[in-house]
C-alpha positions in Angstrom: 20.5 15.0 -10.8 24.0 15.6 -9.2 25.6 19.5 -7.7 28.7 20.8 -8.8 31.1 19.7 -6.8 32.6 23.8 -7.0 30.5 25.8 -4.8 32.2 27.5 -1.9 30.1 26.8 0.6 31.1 23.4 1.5 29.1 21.1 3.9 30.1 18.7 6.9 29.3 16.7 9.6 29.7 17.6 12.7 28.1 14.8 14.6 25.4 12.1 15.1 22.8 10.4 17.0 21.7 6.7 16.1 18.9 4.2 18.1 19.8 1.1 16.4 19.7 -2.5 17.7 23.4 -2.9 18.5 23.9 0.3 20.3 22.3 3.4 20.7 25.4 5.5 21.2 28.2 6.4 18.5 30.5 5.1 21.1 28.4 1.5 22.0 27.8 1.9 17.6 31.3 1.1 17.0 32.3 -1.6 19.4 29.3 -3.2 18.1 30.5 -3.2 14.5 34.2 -4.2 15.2 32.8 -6.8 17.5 30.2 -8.3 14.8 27.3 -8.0 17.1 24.1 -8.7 15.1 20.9 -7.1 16.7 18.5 -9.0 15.1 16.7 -11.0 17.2 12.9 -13.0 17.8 10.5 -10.2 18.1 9.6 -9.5 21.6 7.6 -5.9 21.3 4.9 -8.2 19.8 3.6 -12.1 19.4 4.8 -12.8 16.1 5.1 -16.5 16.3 2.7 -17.5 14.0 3.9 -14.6 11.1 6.9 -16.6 8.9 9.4 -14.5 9.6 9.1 -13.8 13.4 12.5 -12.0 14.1 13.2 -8.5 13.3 16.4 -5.5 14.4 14.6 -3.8 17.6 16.1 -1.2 19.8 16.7 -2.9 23.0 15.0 -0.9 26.0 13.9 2.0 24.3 11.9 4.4 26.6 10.8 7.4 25.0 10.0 8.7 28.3 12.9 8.2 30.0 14.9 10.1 27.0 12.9 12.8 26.2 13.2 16.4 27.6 11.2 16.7 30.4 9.3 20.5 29.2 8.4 18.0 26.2 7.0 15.1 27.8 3.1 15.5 27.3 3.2 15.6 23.8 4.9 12.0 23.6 0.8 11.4 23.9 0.9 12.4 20.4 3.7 9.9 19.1 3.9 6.9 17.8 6.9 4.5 18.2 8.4 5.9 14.7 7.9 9.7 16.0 9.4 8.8 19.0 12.8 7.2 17.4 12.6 9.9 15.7 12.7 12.5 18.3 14.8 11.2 20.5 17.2 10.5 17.6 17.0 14.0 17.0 18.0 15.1 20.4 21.2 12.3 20.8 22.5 13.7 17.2 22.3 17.4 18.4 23.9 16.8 21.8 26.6 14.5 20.1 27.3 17.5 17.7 27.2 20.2 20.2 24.2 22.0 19.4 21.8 23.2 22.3 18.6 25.6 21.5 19.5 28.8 20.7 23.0 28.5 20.2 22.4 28.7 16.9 19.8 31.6 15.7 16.6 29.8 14.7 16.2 31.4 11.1 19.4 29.5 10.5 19.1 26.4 11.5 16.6 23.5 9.5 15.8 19.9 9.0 15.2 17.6 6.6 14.0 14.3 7.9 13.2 10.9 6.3 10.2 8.9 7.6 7.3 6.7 6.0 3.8 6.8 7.0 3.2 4.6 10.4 0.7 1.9 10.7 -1.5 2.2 13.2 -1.0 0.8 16.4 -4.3 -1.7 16.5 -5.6 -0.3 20.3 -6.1 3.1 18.5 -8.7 1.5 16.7 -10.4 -1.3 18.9 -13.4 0.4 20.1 -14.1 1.7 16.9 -14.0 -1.6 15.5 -15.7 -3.2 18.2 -18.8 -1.1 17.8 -19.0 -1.1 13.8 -17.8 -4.7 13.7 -19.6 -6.6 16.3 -19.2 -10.0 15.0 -14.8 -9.4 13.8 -16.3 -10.7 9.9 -18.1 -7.6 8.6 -18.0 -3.6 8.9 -20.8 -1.4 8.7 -19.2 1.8 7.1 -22.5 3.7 8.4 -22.1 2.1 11.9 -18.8 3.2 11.5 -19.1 6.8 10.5 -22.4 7.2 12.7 -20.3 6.1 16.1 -16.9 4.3 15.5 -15.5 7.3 14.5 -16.1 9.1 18.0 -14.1 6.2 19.7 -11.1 7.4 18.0 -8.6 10.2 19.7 -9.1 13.4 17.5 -5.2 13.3 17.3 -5.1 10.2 16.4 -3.7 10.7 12.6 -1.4 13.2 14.0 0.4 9.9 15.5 1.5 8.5 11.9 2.4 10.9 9.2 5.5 11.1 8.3 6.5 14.9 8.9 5.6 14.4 12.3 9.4 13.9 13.6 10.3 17.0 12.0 7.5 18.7 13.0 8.0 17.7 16.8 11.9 17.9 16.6 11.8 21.8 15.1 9.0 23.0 18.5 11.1 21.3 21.1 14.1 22.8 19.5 13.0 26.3 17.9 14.3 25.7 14.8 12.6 28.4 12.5 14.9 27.4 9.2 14.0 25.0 6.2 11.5 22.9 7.0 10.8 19.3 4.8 10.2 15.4 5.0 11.8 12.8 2.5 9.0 9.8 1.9 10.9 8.0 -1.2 11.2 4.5 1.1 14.7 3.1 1.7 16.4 5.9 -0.3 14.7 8.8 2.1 17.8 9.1 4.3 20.4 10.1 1.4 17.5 12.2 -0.5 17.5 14.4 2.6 20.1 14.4 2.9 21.1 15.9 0.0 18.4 18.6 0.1 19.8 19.5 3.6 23.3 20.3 1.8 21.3 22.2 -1.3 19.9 24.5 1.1 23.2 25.1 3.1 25.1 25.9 0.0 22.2 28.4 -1.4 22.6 30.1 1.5 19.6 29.4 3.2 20.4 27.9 6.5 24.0 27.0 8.4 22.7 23.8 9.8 20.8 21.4 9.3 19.0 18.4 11.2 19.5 15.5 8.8 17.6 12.8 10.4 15.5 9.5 9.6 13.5 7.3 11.7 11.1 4.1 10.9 9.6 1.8 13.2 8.4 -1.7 11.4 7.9 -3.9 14.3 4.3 -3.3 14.2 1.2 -6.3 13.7 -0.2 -4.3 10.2 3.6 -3.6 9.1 4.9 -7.2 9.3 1.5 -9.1 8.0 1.6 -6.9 5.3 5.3 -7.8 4.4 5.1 -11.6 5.1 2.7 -11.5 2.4 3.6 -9.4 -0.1 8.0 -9.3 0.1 11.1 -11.6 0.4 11.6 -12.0 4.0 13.8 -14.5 5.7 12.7 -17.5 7.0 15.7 -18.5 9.4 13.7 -17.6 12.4 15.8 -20.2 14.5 19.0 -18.1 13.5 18.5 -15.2 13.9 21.8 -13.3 14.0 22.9 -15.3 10.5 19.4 -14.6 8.9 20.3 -11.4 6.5 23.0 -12.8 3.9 24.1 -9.6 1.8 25.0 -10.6 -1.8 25.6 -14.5 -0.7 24.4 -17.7 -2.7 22.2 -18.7 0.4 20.3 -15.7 0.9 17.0 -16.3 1.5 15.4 -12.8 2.0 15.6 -9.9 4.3 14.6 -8.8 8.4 13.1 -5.4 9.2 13.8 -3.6 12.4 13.4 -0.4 13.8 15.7 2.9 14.7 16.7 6.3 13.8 20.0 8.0 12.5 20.2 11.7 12.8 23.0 13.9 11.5 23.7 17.7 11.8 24.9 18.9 8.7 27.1 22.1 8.7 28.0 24.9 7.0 32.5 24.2 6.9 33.1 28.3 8.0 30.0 28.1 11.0 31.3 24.6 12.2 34.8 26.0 12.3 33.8 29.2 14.2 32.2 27.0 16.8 35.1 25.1 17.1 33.1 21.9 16.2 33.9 18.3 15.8 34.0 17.3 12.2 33.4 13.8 11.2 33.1 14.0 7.7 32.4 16.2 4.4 29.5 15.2 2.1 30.9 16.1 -1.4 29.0 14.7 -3.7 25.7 12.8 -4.4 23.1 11.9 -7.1 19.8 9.9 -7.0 17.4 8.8 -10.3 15.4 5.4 -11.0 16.5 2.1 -12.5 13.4 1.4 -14.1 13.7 -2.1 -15.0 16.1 -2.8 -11.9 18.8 -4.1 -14.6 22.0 -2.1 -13.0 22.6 0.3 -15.6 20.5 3.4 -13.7 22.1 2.9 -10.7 25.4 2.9 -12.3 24.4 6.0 -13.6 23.5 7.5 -10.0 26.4 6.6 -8.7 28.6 7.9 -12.0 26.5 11.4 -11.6 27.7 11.4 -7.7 31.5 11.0 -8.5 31.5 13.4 -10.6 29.6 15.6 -8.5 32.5 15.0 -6.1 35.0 15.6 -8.7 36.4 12.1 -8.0 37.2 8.6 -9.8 36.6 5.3 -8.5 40.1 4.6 -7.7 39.4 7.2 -4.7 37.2 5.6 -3.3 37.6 3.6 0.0 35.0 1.2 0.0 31.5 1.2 -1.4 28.7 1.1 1.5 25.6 -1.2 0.0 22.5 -1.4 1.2 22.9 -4.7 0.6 19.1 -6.2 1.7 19.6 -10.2 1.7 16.8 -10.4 -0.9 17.6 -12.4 -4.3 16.4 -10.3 -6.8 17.6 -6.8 -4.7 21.3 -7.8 -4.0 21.8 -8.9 -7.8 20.6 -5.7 -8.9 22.8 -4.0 -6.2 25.8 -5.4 -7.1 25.0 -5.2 -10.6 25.3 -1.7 -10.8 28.3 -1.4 -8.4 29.9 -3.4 -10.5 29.7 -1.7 -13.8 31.6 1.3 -12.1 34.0 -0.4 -10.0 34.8 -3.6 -11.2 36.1 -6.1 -8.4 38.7 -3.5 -7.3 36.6 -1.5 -4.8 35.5 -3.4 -1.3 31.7 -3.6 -0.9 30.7 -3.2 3.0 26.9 -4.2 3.9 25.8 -3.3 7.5 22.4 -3.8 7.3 22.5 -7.5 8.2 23.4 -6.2 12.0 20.6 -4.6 12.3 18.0 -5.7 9.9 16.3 -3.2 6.9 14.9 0.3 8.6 13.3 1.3 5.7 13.6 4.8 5.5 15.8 5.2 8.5 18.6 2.9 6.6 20.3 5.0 4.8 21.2 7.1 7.3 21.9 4.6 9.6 24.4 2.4 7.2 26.1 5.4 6.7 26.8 6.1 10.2 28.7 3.2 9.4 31.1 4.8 7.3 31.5 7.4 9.3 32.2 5.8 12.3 35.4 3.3 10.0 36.7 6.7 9.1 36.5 8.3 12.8 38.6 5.1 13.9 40.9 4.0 10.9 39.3 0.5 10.5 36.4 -0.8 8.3 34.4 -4.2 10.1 33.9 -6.7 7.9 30.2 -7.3 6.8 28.5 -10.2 8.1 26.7 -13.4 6.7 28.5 -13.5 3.5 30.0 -16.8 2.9 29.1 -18.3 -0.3 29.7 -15.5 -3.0 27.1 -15.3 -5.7 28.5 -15.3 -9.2 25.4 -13.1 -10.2 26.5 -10.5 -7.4 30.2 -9.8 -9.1 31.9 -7.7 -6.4 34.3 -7.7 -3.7 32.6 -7.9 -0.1 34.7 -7.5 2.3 34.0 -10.2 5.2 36.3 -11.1 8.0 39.0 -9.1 10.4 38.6 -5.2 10.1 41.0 -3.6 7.6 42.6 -0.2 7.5 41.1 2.3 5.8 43.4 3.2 3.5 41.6 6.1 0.9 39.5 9.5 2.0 36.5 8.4 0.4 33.1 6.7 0.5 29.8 6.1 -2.0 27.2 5.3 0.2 24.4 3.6 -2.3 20.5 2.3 -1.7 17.5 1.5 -3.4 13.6 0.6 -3.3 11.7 -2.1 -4.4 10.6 0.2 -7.5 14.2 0.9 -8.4 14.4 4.6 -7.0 18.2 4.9 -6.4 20.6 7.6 -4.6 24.1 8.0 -3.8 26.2 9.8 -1.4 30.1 10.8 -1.6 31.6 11.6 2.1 35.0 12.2 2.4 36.9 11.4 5.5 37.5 14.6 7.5 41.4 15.2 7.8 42.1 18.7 8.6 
């Protein structure tokens, strides 16, 4: 499904907050992306040693505590480490766009926020285990039900569903407007962000939070994907690890972070006298059902048109660009059958590893950050091009960024696709 790209109520961005591995400010972002820092690292939040793949993006340093508003503090009780990304995501992407409480009225102002369901953190359930499990081989359900179950915080659920940034981030700042969470995996970040701009251009709200948050580094989370997914095995190489769309690539890294946006009405951010960073023009998201290409060559037709652009327009193509075998061919696959060779293919996540639903966002901050400053960093890892990935990465020395336009594109596992057209903010 794609907008027309005619509707007068046109929709920017007038700043953003990011938690990621390499720098948790737009300013530490970039240095980190022209520099080629990678952020993926051994795990440390955890012992992981004996788990495959024991390295993973995390957010160096990270203290909730220390970030969040103080009248907010208590309820950090009630947040797992996703939440709390998410939060304080929340509040760096409103600061960096100049937008305190009540500066805007609350009926106007909403969010739309991508997040996944948490794992729970395995102390939340020790004494519950403990007592219905006595000898670690069996449960008793009854045991369980009878007198686990009153071991467990009441609020303890209230930790891990995936509204829960939203939910926290719209109390601590008032915000009274549209209200909704994106769950569809890595593609969550661009499907709200897309809704966010549906709901400004209908008239509904003047801003919205656009944000997206995952934390994976957790024991459940990463037993659960050693088993079941492609994940690297380079655990003494850490920073060279995630190889986007190159013949060595031996699987993907998670990590964890957030990437918030404030998405804005063009007349409202002008009257403020806001910073624009870019204008999302155009997007599009459906499924590639047998992950072949043609679907997400589709999607990303659907959001050039929606833009009211042609590929020749378009800067560079940002990928999501996972490190797996079967992912990146399918990728580039369906980049290809709409731009050929002749558009440059830029894949960040190997900086910071895959954020699940917080990726989106996140590589897209990318983008916006290459347009902000004229130059677009090479992507990493990619030495050995893989004739089944027929596209032009772009690797090496920054280059100038030379047309007004970028299609951000991801994907899931199950082939749900989305795109997003943002064109660089001139005037």
């Amino acid at each position: 499904m794609a907008d027309m790209a005619s509707t007068p109520r046109r929709t920017v961005l007038t700043g953003f907050g990011v938690l990621s591995p390499i720098g948790s400010t737009p300013e530490a972002f970039w240095d980190a992306l022209v520099a080629g820092v990678c952020g993926v690292r051994t795990i440390s939040l955890l012992d992981a040693s004996e788990l495959p793949c024991h390295i993973a993006g995390e957010v160096p340093n990270f203290s909730a505590k220390a970030m969040i508003d103080k009248s907010y503090r208590r309820s950090l009780n009630a947040m797992a480490r996703t939440v709390e990304l998410g939060v304080i995501g929340s509040q760096l992407g409103l600061a960096n766009a100049g937008i305190a409480k009540g500066t805007v009225p609350a009926h106007r102002i909403g969010i739309e926020f991508a997040s996944l369901m948490g794992a729970t953190e395995l102390n939340d359930m020790a004494a519950a285990s403990r007592i219905a499990s006595p000898d670690g081989k069996t449960l008793d359900y009854g045991v369980w039900g009878s007198a686990g179950l009153n071991e467990i915080a009441p609020l303890w659920m209230l930790k891990y569903l995936p509204n829960m940034p939203a939910c926290h981030t719209t109390i601590l700042y008032d915000i009274q407007g549209p209200s909704n969470t994106q769950i569809p995996g890595d593609t969550s970040g661009l499907v709200a962000l897309a809704e966010a701009a549906r709901i400004i251009r209908r008239d509904a709200a003047d801003v919205m939070v656009v944000g997206s948050s995952e934390g994976r580094i957790n024991p459940i989370t990463l037993s659960r994907y050693n088993l079941f997914l492609q994940l690297s095995k380079r655990n003494d190489d850490p920073a060279h690890a995630v190889r986007p769309f190159d013949l060595t690539r031996d699987g993907t890294v998670y990590g964890e972070g957030a990437a918030v946006f404030a998405l804005e009405e063009l007349e409202h951010a002008r009257g403020r006298k806001a910073n624009i960073v870019g204008e999302l023009v155009g997007w599009a998201a459906g499924v590639d059902r047998g992950k072949k290409g043609p679907g997400l060559a589709r999607v990303i037709r659907n959001a050039l048109a929606a833009a009211g652009i042609e590929p020749k327009d378009v800067d560079h193509v940002n990928a999501h660009g996972t490190g797996t075998t079967v992912g990146d061919a399918f990728e580039a696959r369906g980049i290809a059958d709409v731009f050929g060779r002749d558009v440059p293919v830029f894949a960040p996540l190997s900086r910071f590893g895959n954020l699940g639903a917080a990726s989106g966002l996140m590589e897209l901050a990318c983008s916006v950050q290459a347009f902000k400053n004229g130059l677009l960093p090479g992507t990493l890892n990619h030495e050995s091009p893989d004739p089944a990935c027929p596209i032009s990465v772009h690797v090496g020395a920054p280059r100038p960024v030379t047309k007004p336009y970028v299609v951000k594109v991801t994907y899931t596992d199950l082939g749900q696709c989305a795109a997003a057209v943002v064109k660089r903010w001139d005037s």
